[in-house]
N, C-alpha and C positions, 0 to 999 in steps of 0.2 A: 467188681467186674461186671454184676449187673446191668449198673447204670453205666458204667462208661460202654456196654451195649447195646442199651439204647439209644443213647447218643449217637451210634455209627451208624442204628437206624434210621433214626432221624434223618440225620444228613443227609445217608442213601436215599431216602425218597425225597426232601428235595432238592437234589439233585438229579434224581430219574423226573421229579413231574417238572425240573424249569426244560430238560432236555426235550422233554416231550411236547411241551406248549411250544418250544423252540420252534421244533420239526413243525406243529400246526402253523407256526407262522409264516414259517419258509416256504414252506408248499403253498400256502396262502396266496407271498407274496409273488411267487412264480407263477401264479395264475392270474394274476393280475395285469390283463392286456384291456385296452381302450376300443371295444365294440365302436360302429358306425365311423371309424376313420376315411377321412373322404381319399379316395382312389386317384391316384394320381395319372391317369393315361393322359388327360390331355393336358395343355398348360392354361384353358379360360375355362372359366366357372363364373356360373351365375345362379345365385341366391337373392331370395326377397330380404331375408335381414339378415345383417353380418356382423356376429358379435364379436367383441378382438378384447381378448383375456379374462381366463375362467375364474378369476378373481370370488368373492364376495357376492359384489354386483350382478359380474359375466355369467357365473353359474344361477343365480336366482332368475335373471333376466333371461337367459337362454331357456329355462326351464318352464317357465311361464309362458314364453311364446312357444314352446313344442307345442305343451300341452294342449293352449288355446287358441292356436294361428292356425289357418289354412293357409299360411307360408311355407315355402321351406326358410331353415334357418342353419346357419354354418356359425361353429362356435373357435377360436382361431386361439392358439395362447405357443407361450415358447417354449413352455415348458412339459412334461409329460407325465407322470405319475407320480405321485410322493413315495407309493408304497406301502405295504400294510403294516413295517414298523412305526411308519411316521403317526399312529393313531394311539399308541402308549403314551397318555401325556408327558409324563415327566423325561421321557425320553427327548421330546421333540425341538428341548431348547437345543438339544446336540446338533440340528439340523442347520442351524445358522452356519453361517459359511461355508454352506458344504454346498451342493447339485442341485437342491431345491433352493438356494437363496442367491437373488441377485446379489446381494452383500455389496451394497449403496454404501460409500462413503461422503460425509457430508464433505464441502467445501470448509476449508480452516475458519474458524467461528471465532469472532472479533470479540465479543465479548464475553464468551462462554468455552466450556473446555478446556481450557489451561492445563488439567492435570491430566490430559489425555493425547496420543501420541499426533503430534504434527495438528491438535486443538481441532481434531476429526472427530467429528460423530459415526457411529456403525450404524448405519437405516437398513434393517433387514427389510426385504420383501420377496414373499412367496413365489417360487416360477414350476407352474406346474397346475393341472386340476384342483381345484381347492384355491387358489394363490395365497397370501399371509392368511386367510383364514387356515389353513393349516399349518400354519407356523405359528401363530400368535398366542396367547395367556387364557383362550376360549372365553374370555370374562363376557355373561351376559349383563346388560344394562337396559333396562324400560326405557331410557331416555326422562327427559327433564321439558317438559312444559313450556314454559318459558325462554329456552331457548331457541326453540322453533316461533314464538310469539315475537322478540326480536328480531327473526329476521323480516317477516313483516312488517315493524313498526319501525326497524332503523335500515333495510333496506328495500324498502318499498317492495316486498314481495306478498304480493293482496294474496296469492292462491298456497300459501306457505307456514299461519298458523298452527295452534298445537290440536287446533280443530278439525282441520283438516290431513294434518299427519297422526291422529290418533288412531283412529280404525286402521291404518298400516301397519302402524306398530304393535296394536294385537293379535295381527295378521302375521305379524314377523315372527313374535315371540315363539321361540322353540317349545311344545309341548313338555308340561311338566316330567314326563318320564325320561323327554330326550333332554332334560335339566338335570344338574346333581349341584344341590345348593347344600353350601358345609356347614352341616348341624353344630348347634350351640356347645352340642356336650363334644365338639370335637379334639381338642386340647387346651390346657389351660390359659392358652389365650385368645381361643373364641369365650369360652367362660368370662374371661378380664371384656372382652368387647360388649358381653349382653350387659354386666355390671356396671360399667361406663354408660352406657344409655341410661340406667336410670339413674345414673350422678347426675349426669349433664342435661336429664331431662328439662333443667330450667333452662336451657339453649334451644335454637331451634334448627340444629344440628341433627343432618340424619344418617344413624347408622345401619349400616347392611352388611346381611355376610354373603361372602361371593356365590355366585351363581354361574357356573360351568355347562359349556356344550359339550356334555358327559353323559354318554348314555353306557349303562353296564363296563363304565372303566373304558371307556376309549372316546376318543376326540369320534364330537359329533357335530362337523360342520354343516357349512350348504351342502359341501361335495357328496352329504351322504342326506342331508334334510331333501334337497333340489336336483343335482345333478345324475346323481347315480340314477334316479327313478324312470327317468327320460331318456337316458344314455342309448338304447333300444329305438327309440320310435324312429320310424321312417320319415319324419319329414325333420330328423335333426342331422346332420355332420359334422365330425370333429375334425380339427387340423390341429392336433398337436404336434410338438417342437419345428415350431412355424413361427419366425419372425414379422410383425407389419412392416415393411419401411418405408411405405410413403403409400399416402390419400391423395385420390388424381378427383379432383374438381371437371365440372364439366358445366359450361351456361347456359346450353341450350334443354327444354325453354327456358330452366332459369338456376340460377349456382344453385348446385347441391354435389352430392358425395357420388362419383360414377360407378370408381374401382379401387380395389387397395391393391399394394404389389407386397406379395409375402416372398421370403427366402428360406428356404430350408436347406440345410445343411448334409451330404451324404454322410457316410462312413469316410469319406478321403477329406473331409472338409469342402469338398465339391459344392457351391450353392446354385439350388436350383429355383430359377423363378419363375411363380404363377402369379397370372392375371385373374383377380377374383373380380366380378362385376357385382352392385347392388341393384336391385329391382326399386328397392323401398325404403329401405331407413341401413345408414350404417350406427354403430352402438359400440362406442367406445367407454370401453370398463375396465381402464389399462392402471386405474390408479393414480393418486395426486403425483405421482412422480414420471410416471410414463405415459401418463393423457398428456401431457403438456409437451412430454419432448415431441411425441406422435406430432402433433400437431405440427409444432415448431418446423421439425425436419421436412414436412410435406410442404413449408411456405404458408402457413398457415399461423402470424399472428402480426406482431407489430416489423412492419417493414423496415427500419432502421436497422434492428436487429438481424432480422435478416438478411440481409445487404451485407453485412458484416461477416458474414458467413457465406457469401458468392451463393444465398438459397434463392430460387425464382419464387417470388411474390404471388401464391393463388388469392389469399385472400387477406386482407388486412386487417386485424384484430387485437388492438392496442394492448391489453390487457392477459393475452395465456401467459400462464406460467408466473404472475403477478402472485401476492397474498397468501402465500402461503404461511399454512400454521401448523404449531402442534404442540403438544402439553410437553411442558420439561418436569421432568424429576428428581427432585434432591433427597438421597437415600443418607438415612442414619442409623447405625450398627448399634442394638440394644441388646445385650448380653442379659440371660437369665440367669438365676441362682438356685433355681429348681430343674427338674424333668419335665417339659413341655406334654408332649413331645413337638419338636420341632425336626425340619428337613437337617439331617445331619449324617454322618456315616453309618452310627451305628442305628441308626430309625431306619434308614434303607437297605442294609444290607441285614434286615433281623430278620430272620424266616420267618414269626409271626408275620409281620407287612408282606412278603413273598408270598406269602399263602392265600393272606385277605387280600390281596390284589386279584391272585388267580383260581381264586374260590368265588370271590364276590365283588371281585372289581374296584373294592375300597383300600383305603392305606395311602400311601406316600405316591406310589405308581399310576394311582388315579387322579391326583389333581398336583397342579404347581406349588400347593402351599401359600398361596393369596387367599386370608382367610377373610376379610372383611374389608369393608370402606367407611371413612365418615368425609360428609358431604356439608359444607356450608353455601346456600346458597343465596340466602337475605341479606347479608353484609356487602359493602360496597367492593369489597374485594374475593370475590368465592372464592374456595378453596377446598382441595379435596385430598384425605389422607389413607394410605392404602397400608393395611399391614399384610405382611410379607414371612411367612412363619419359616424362616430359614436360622438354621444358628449356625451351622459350618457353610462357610461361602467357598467355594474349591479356587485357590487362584491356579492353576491351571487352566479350566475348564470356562470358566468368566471374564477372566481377566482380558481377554485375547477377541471376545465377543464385544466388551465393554470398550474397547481399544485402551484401556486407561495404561497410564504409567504405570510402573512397580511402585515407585514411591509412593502416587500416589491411593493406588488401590490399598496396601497396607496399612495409610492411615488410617481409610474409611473402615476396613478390617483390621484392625489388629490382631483380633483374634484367629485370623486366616490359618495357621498352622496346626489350628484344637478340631480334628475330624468330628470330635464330640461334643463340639460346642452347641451349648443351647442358648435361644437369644430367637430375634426378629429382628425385619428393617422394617422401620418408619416412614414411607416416604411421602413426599410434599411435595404438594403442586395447584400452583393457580390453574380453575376451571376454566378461563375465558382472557388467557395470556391475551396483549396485546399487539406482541412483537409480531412485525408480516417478515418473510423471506421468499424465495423466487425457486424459479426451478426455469434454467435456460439452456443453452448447448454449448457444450466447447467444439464439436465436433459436428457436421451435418449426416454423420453416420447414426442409425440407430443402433448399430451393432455395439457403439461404443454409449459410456457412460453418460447420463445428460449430470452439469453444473447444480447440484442441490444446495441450497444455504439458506439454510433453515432461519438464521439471522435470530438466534435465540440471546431472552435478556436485553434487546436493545432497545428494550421500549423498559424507562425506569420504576412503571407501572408492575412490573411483572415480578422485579425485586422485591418491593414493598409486600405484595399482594403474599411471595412465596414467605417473604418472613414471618406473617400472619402465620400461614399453613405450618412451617415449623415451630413457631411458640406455642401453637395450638395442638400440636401432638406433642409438647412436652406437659402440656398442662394432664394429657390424657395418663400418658404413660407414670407420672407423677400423682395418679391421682389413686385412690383410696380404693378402687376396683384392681390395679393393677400391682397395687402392694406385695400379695402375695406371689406374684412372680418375680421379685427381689430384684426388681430392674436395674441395668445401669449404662448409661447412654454413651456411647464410645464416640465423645465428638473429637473429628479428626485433626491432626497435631500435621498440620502441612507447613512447611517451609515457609513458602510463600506469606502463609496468613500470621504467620508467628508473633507480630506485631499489633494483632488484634485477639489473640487470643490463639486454643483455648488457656485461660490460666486456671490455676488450681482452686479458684472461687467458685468456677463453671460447669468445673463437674462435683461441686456441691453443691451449688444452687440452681443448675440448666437452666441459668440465664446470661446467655453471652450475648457480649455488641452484638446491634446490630452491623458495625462492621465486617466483624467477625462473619456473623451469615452470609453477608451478601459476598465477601470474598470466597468463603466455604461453597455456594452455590455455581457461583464461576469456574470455579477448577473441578467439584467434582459434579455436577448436576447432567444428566442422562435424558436422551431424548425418549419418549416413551412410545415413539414407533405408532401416532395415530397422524398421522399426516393429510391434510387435505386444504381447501383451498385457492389450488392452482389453474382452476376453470370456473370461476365461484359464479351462482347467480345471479342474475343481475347486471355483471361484467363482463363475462363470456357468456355463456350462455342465458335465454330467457326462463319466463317461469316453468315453463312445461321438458327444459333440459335440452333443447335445440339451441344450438351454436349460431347464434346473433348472426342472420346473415346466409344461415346457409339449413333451410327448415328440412330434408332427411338428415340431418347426422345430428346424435343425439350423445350430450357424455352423461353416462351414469356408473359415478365411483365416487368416492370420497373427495374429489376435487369440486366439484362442487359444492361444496358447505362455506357459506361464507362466513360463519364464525364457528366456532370448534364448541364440542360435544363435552358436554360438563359427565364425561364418565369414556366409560367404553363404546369406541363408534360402531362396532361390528354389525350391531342388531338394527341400529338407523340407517346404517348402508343397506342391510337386506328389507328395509320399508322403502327407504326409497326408489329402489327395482323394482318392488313393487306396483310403487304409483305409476313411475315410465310404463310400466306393461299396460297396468290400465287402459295411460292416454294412446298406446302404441296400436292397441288391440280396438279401441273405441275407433280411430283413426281408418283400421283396417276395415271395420264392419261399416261404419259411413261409408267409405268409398265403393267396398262392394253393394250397398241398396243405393248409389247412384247410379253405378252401370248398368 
């Protein structure tokens, strides 16, 4: 009688203390209004810079010129607040297709997707303060050297080494406290990850374990490193849930950026439009997928195209919306034979985690469960593997995000129906794909969707490259570190690939065709939502991030990178606002000791 006494104690307090954090959140979130909203009496406004989406970029770069312009600066996004729920990591993947997410569906994928509904990708991106950085997996990354050294040596960009983007990048990096990087001793298989390093130590393979914009258990993006801090000063305004839909060009004395036309939307659906005027630089940080429609829709890139679309010609620019990239991912279900622990029902719903969550911010409620990476990057083909410490995948809750089929989601899980499954994915991915895809209009409305086609897989380089990455996570997960977690690789039994495998050799020896992968990677391989690209240096814009052609209007967003980011882009996106501030601010102070 005792014990099952205490038991109902138990309960009852956690129960009284999730109600009680509850109530702090709610009152939180109801307090949560957007200080400096620019005032709508008149319909023309004029600002010295005008930044259009609170993005990554938008928030770094808006924050930067408060603080150090004698400008005024107007920061412009469609979205509005995410909310003080949206800051519970593990909560936030639920935010995908909901308010805060454009919820981008790719164009049907010719050689990729197969096992997914209508061969669509789901491209979430963030609408609101924070934009995907408050939707995304928080994953910090240093960045990669070398990658910035190629775009100098193979696209002629002199001012773009790893020399000159280095000091940003320290500049970027979130301070250690506002980091929560997942300790060795965190389950037994960050333990298998430290072990593995020194198996493989004769490679030159490097292992990491993930590093989180996690401060005290909660997502700690720009919005709270950059924007929040500014949010106050007087020489900033905000226009949220404001549409851009077109950039007005002006020649006199010579092309540049005059005005944007924003729409916003009443309570009746009423749209009401302002004329915003630029004094001095417009600063588009709309993102690899909506810099480019921006553009497009305003008559702003290759005339053919637009023609085609009855859009008046401001300016001709062969190139927007060209080159796009982004890492694909091929996930593989590895089932444990021990207690991880791993993300699963009963690790989430266990009042110890409940407690360590809202006692001290740690547990399953403060990070994703991306426990580490191994990075190859001296081989001719890099590749990078991310484990993923989930063993119950919910098909409800994923599958729907994933857009995948039921057939096919159940292969990749079979296990989908064990709440208690312990296990991890594997996933694999070439660092430096070579496949380009586009980003163009079907429609000259911004209101509506711009044509995304990622065009993943169609370069035969990226097959090859990816098969690498999957032999080489089974060499891992097979290896003498990981023994003790009694691994076993759930490789998936689809329809389609049935003629390549898996047979029953495959899952004794985790060495299937290469057939086998490459069809496996077509049907179920996932895009990993780093997207950029579709303004890239060089081609649209020059080195300093000025649009070829027309020297105020500047893009800085992830559309810019002309080859993609051997890790997480997040942290390189907030270096390179950086740098634009610099030259924006240098720019600013020359011209005032000329006058």
């Amino acid at each position: 009688m005792g014990i099952h006494f205490q038991k109902i104690l138990l309960v009852g307090a956690i129960i009284i203390g999730f109600i009680s954090i509850l109530s702090i959140l709610v009152c939180k979130l109801l307090q949560e209004k957007i200080p400096n909203v620019l005032k709508l009496e008149d319909r023309e406004f004029s600002f010295d810079y005008v930044v259009v989406g609170a993005g990554t970029a938008g928030s770094t770069l808006a924050s930067l010129l408060t603080k150090h312009s004698n400008g005024s600066v107007l920061l412009v996004e469609a979205g509005g607040s995410f909310g003080y729920l949206s800051r519970i990591p593990l909560l936030t993947t639920f935010q995908q297709k909901g308010i805060n997410d454009w919820s981008f569906l790719s164009a049907p994928q010719k050689h990729s997707s197969k096992g997914l509904i209508e061969q669509r990708q789901c491209l979430p991106r963030g609408k609101g303060l924070g934009g995907s950085a408050n939707l995304n997996f928080m994953l910090h990354f240093d960045g990669h050297g070398p990658d910035f050294d190629s775009w100098h040596t193979l696209h002629n960009l002199s001012d773009w080494s790893w020399d000159h983007m280095r000091p940003f990048m320290i500049a970027a990096k979130p301070k250690p406290v506002d980091l929560y990087e997942i300790p060795s001793s965190y389950s037994t298989l960050t333990e298998a990850l430290l072990e593995a390093e020194s198996e493989f130590g004769y490679k030159t393979w490097k292992f990491r374990r993930s590093a989180y914009n996690i401060k005290n258990g909660l997502r700690h993006s720009v919005l709270h490193q950059f924007l929040l801090p500014v949010l106050k000063n007087v020489n900033l305004r905000l226009l949220p849930q404001a549409l851009v839909k077109r950039i007005k060009l002006s020649s006199k004395p010579t092309l540049g950026a005059s005005s944007i036309l924003v729409g916003i939307k009443d309570e009746n659906n009423k749209e009401l439009e302002l004329n915003i005027r630029v004094r001095r630089e417009l600063l588009l940080c709309g993102g690899a997928y909506q810099t480019p429609q921006l553009l497009l829709a305003s008559g702003i890139g290759d005339s053919t195209q637009l023609a085609r679309l009855q859009l008046p010609v401001q300016h001709h620019l062969p190139l927007v919306g060209h080159g796009l990239h982004d890492h694909f991912n091929v996930p593989l279900f590895v089932s444990m034979g021990i207690v991880g622990p791993t993300l699963n029902q009963r690790i989430i719903l266990s009042p110890v985690n409940l407690y360590n969550y809202l006692s001290t911010g740690t547990g399953s409620f403060g990070n994703f469960g991306v426990c580490g990476h191994l990075a190859s990057h001296d081989e001719s083909l890099p590749f990078g593997i991310t484990f993923f410490g989930a063993g119950a995948i919910d098909e409800t809750a994923l599958m729907s995000i994933s857009n995948f089929k039921r057939a096919a989601f159940r292969a990749l899980f079979p296990r989908y129906h064990n709440a208690t499954q312990e296990g991890f994915v594997a996933i694999s991915s070439c660092l430096q794909p070579k496949s380009r895809g586009s980003v163009s209009l079907l429609h000259k409305s911004m209101r509506r969707n711009p044509l995304i086609d990622p065009n993943y897989l169609s370069d035969q380089q990226d097959v090859a490259c990816t098969i690498v990455a999957i032999r080489n996570a089974v060499k891992v997960i097979t290896s003498s570190a990981f023994a003790k977690l009694q691994p076993r690789i759930h490789w998936p039994k689809l329809q389609e690939c049935a003629n390549f495998g898996p047979f029953e050799r495959d899952f004794l020896k985790n060495q299937p065709s290469d057939q086998y992968l490459e069809c496996l990677m077509r049907h179920i391989g996932l895009s990993s939502h780093h997207p950029g690209g579709s303004c890239a240096l060089g081609s649209v814009v020059d080195s300093q991030l000025r649009l070829h052609g027309i020297p105020n209007m500047r893009v800085v967003d992830a559309s810019v990178l002309p080859r993609p980011i051997s890790g997480n882009p997040n942290t390189v996106i907030v270096a390179i606002a950086m740098r634009a501030a610099s030259w924006i601010l240098k720019d600013e102070l020359r011209d005032s000791m000329s006058n």
